[in-house]
C-alpha distance (Angstrom), angle and dihedral (degrees) to the residues before:
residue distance angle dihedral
X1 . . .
X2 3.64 . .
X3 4.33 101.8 .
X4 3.93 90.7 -161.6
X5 4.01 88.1 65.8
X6 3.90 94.9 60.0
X7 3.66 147.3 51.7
X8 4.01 135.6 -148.1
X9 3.42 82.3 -107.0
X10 4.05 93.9 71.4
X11 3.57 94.1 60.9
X12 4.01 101.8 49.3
X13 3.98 82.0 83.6
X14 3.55 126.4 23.4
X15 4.61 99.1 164.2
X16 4.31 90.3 -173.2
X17 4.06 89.0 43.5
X18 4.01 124.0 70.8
X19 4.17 124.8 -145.3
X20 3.97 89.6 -83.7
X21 4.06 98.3 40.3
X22 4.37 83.4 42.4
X23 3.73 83.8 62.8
X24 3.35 106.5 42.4
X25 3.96 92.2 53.7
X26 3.47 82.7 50.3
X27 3.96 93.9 47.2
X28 4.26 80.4 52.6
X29 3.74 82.1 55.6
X30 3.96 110.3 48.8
X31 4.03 87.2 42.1
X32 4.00 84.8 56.3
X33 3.75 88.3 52.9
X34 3.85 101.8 45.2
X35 4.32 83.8 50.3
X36 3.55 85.3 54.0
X37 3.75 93.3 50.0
X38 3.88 90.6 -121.2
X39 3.79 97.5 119.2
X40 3.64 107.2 102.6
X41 3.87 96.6 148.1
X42 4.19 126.4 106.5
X43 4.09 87.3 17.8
X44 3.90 93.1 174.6
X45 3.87 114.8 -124.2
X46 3.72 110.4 -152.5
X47 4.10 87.1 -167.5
X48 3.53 118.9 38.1
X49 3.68 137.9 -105.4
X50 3.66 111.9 -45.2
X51 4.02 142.7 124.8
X52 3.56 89.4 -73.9
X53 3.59 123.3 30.0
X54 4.00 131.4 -163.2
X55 3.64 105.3 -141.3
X56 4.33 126.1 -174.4
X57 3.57 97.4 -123.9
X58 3.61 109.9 -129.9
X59 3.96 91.3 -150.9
X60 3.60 106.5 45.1
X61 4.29 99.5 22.2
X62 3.93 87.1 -122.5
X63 3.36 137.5 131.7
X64 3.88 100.4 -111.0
X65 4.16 112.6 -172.5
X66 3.58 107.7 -155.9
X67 3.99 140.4 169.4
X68 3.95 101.7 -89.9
X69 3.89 111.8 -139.4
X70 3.86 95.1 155.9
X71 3.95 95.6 79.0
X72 3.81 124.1 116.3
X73 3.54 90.4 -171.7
X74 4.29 96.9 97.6
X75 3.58 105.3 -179.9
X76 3.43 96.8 33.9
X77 3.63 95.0 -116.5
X78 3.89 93.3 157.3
X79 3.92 89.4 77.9
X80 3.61 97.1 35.4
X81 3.90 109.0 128.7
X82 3.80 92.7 -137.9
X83 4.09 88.5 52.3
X84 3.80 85.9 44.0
X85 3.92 92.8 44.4
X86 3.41 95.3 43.6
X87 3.77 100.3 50.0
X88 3.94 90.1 42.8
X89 3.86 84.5 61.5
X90 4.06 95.0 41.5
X91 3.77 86.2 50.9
X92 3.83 91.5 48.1
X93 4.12 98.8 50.0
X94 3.81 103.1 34.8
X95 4.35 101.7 27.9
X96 3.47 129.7 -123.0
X97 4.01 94.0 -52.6
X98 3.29 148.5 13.3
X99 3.19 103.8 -122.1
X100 3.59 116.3 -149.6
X101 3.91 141.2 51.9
X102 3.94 104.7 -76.4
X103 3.99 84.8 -122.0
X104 3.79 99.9 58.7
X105 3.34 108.7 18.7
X106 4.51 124.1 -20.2
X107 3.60 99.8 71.7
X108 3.72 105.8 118.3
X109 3.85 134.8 -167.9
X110 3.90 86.5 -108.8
X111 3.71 87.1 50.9
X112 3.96 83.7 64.0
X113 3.50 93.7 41.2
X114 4.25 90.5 59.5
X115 3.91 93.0 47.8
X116 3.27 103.6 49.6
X117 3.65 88.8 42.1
X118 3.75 85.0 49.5
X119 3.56 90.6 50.0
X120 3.71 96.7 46.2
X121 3.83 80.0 48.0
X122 3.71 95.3 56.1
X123 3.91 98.9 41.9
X124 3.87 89.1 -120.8
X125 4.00 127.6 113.9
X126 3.54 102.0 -110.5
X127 3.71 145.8 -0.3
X128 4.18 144.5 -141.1
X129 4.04 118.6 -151.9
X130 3.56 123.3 -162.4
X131 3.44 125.0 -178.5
X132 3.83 94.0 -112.0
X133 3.70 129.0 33.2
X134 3.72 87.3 -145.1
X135 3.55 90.0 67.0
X136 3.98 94.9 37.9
X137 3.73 94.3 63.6
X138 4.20 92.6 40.0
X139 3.80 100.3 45.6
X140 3.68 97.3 38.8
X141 4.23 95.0 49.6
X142 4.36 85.2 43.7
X143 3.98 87.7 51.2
X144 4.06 92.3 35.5
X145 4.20 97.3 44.8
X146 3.21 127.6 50.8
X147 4.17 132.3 165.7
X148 4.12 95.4 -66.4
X149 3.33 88.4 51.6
X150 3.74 136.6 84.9
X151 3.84 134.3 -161.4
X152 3.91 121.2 -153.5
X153 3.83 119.4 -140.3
X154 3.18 135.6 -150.6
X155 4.12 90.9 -145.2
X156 4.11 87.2 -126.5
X157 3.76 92.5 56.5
X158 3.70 117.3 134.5
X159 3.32 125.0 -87.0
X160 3.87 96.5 -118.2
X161 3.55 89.6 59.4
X162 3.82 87.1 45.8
X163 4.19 92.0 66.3
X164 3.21 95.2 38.9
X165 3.90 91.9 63.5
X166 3.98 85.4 52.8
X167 3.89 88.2 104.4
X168 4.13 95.3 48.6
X169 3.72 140.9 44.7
X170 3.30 116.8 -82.5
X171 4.38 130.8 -167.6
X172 3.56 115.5 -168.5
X173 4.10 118.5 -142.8
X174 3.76 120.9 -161.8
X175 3.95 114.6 -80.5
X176 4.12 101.7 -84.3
X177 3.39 96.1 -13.4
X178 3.93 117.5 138.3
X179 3.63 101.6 -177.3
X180 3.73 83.5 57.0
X181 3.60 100.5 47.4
X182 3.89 86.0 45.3
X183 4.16 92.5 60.2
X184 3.87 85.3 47.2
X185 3.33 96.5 58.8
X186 4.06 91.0 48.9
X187 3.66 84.0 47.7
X188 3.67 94.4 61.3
X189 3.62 98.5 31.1
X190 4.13 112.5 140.4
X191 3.33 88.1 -1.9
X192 3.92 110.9 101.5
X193 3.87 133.3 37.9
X194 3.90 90.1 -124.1
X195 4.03 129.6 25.7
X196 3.75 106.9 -162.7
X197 3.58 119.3 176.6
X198 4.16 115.3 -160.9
X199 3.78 128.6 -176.1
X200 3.28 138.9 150.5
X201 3.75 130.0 -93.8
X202 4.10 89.1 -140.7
X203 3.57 124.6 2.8
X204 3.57 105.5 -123.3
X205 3.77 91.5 -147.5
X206 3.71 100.6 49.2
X207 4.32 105.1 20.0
X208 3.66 91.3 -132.2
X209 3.78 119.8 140.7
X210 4.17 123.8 -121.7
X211 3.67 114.5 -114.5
X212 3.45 90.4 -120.3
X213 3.40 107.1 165.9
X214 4.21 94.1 53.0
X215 3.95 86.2 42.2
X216 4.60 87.1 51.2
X217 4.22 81.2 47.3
X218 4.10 98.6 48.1
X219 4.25 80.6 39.0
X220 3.50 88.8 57.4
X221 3.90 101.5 43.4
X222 3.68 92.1 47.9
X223 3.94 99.0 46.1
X224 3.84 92.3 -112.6
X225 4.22 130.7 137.0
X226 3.89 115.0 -127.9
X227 4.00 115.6 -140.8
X228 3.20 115.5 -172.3
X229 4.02 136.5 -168.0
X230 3.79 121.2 -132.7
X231 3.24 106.9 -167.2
X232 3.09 107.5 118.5
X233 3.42 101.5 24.2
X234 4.13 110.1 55.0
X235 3.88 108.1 92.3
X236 3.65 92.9 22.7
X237 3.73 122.4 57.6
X238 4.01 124.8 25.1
X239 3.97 119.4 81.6
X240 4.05 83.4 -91.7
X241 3.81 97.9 22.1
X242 3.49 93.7 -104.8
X243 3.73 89.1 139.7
X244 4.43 137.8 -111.9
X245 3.16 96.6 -36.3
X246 3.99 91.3 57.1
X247 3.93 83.7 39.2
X248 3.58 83.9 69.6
X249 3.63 115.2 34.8
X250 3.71 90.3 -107.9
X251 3.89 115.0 104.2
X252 3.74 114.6 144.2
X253 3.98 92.2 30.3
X254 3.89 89.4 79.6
X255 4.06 114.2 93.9
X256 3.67 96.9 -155.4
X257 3.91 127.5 16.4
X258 3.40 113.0 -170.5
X259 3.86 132.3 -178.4
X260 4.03 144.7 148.0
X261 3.74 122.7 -105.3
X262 4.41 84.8 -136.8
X263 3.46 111.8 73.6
X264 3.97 117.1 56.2
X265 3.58 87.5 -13.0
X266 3.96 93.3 65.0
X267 3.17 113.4 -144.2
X268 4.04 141.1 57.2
X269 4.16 135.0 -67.4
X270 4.09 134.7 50.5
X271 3.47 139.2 -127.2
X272 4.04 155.6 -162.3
X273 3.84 122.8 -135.7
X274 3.85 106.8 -171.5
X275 3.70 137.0 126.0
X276 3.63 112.1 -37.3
X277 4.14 94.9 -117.0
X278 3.84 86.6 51.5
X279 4.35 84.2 51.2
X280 3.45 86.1 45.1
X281 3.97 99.7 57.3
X282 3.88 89.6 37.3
X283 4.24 80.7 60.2
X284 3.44 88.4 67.2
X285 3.98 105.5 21.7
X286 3.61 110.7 44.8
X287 3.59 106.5 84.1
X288 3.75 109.2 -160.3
X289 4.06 82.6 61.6
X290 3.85 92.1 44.5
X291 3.81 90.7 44.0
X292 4.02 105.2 36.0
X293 3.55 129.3 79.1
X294 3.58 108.5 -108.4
X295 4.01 132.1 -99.1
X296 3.60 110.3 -62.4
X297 4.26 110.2 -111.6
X298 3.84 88.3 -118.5
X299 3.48 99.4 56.0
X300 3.97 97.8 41.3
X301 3.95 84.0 52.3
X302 3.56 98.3 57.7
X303 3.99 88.7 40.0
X304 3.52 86.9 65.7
X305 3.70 98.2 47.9
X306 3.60 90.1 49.0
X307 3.77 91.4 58.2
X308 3.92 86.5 57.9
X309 3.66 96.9 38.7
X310 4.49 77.7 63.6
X311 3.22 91.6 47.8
X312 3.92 99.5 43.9
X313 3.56 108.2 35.5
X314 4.32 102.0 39.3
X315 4.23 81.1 173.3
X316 3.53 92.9 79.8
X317 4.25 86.9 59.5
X318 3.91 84.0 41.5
X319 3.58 95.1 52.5
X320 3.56 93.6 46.7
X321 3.53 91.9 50.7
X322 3.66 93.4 45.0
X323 3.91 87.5 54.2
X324 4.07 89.1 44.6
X325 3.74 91.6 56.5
X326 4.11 92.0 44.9
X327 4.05 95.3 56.3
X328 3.59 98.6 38.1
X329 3.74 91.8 54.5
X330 3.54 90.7 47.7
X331 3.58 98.5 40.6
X332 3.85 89.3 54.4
X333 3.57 90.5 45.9
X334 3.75 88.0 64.2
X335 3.70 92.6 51.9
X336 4.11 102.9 -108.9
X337 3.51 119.2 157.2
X338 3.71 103.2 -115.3
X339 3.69 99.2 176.7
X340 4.17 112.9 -148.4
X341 3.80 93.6 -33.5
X342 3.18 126.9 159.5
X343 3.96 121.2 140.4
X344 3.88 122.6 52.9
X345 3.40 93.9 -62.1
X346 3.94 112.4 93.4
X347 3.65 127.7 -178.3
X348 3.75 122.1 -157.8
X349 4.20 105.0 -152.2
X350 3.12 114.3 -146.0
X351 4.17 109.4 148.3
X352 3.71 99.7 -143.9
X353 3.47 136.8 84.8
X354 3.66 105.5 -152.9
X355 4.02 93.1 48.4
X356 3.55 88.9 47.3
X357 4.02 86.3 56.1
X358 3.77 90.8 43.1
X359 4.15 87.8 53.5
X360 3.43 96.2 40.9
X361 3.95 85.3 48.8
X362 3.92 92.7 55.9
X363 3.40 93.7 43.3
X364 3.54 101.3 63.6
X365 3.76 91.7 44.3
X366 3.64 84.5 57.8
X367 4.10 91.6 55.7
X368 3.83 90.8 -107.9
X369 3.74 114.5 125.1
X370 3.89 118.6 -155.3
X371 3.46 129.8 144.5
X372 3.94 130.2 -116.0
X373 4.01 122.7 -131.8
X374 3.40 117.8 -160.8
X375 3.52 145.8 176.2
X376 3.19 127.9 -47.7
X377 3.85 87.6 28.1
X378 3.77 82.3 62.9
X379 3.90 130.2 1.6
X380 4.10 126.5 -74.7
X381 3.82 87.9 -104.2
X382 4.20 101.1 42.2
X383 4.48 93.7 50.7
X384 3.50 107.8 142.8
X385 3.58 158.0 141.8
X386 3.21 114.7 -79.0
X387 4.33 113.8 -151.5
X388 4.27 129.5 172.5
X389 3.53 123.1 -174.5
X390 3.73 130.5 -145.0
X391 3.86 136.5 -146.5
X392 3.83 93.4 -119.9
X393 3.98 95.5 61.7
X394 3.83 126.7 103.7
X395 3.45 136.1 -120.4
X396 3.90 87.0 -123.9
X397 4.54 89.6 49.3
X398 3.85 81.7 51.6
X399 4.11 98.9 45.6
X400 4.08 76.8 40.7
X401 3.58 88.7 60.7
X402 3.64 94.3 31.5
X403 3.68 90.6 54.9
X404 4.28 92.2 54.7
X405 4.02 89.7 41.1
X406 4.04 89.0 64.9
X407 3.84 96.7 29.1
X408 4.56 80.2 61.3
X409 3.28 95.8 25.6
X410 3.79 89.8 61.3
X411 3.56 100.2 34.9
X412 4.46 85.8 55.3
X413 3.67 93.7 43.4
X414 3.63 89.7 -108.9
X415 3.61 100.6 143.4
């Protein structure tokens, strides 16, 4: 099978083909990739996330140490000492787990301690966590929406948020566009039980920010709730990092703020900060907190350290910033395409799959890690690379980076 002739997309439905015969057409696939050198997926770290990462090289069985720019983890959090220290001492009092559904029997005094400190965090009452954010987003919009409902999308929304709207109607309005969120909501007017409109913060795909605070105004003049996802935002923009809401002067005027505990946060889990009644019903509603063990003590320890580390040491978020300024300039210099950017998160666009392979190929034969996004992640004509920065790299691992970016970018007519 020749890998360059097909896309993930080919093999989410195969109608002559059952589950087993799917996968092993697809097994014919992903060994034609790794021959052609195109597989840069599961690369096994053997140290962590960090500036530089040591990586087993899947082609040559060596230990490869290469800049990482695939890491979610912004300020670096996940080698913090405090996170470390505090998570050593979690694991040490309360074990390994903790060993019970938060509803019956897991929830923990330090499980307290992280939501109210997330909710404190988040300028709302109260606050859920859940032990991924994948399943905070999905099991609180199943237990929230229902068939007289109707959720209203910004059509880049994450795909989390995407299931969990499986049970609900759903209208789509084009990516950051307020004109067409505005005829949605006259579309739907008086028709549905619940409005509820749900973006996120930062679009992990493109690192541009919501408009939040013209999204809370439309909200408000149509009689619909805004939920928005954090993800990518909490830790890295807001005055204090505290998030888009902060970002725009609005904090408390947001229904639902939503985030993961595992990008700047550094370590593992989700949550909801709300109105407490809303917490309340998702206590006994949202089924991946009814039905999952809850947060393990170590993680929930370093969670809260990391929310101090934020608030004590603003020259991580500087330093990020600083280094976010540095390769954007530089990377438009060159002449990338760099979309709307303008957080960590930086896209490369390239619109084709097989170049962005090819890049992504040279790349990490050049010791510089990035990740490729292709189609039907995004569309034919939007593939890229996608790159995040961190706080903890160098000038010289960016001009390192830099340096490969124009070296490919020149020799694949890229710029």
């Amino acid at each position: 099978m020749d890998s360059r002739n097909f896309s993930l997309a080919d093999f989410m439905l195969i109608e002559d083909a059952d589950i087993m015969g799917r996968a092993r057409l697809f097994k014919e696939f992903s060994n034609d990739v790794f021959e052609r050198r195109h597989a840069q997926y599961r690369r096994v770290s053997i140290d962590g996330s960090g500036p530089i990462m040591r990586v087993q090289d899947k082609y040559t069985g060596s230990i490869k140490e290469m800049v990482y720019l695939a890491s979610n983890d912004y300020l670096n959090l996940t080698k913090h000492p405090r996170t470390i220290a505090a998570g050593k001492a979690a694991l040490e009092k309360y074990g390994s787990g903790a060993g019970s559904v938060p509803l019956l029997g897991g929830t923990l005094d330090l499980h307290i301690e992280l939501e109210e400190k997330v909710a404190k965090f988040k300028g709302c009452e109260s606050a859920i966590i859940y032990t991924s954010g994948f399943g905070s987003n999905c099991g609180t919009l199943l237990s929230m929406l229902q068939e007289n409902d109707i959720a209203i999308l910004d059509m880049l929304v994450h795909a989390s948020i995407l299931d969990g709207c499986k049970n609900t109607n759903t209208k789509f309005f084009r990516h950051n566009d307020m004109k067409s969120l505005e005829h949605a909501l006259t579309k739907v007017k008086d028709k549905y039980r619940t409005k509820l409109i749900i973006v996120d913060g930062v679009y992990s795909m493109d690192g541009d920010i919501a408009h939040l605070d013209k999204i809370v105004e439309l909200a408000k003049a149509y009689g619909a709730y805004v939920m928005v996802d954090e993800a990518h935002a909490s830790g890295v923009i807001g005055k204090t990092g505290r998030g888009t809401p902060q970002h725009f002067n609005i904090e408390g005027k947001v229904d639902i703020v939503a985030g993961t505990f595992s990008k700047a946060l550094g370590s593992v889990g989700g949550f909801i900060a709300a109105k407490s009644e809303l917490i309340e019903l998702l206590h006994f509603y949202s089924r991946p907190y009814m039905f999952s063990t809850a947060m393990t003590p170590q993680s929930a320890g370093s969670l809260i350290a990391s929310m101090e580390v934020i608030e004590d040491e603003p020259q991580l978020r500087e330093k990020l910033w600083s280094n976010i300024t540095y390769f954007k300039k530089n990377l438009l210099n060159l002449g990338f395409n760099l979309g709307d950017a303008e957080t960590a998160i930086f896209p490369i666009i390239i619109g084709d799959d097989l170049k962005v392979k090819e890049v992504c190929r040279r790349l990490h034969d050049m010791d510089i890690y990035v990740n490729p996004v292709l189609y039907p992640a995004v569309p034919k004509k939007l593939a890229r690379i996608r790159m995040s920065i961190m706080a903890t790299h160098t000038k010289e691992h960016l001009d390192q980076a830099l340096n490969a970016l124009e070296v490919v970018g020149k020799e694949y007519n890229i710029i």
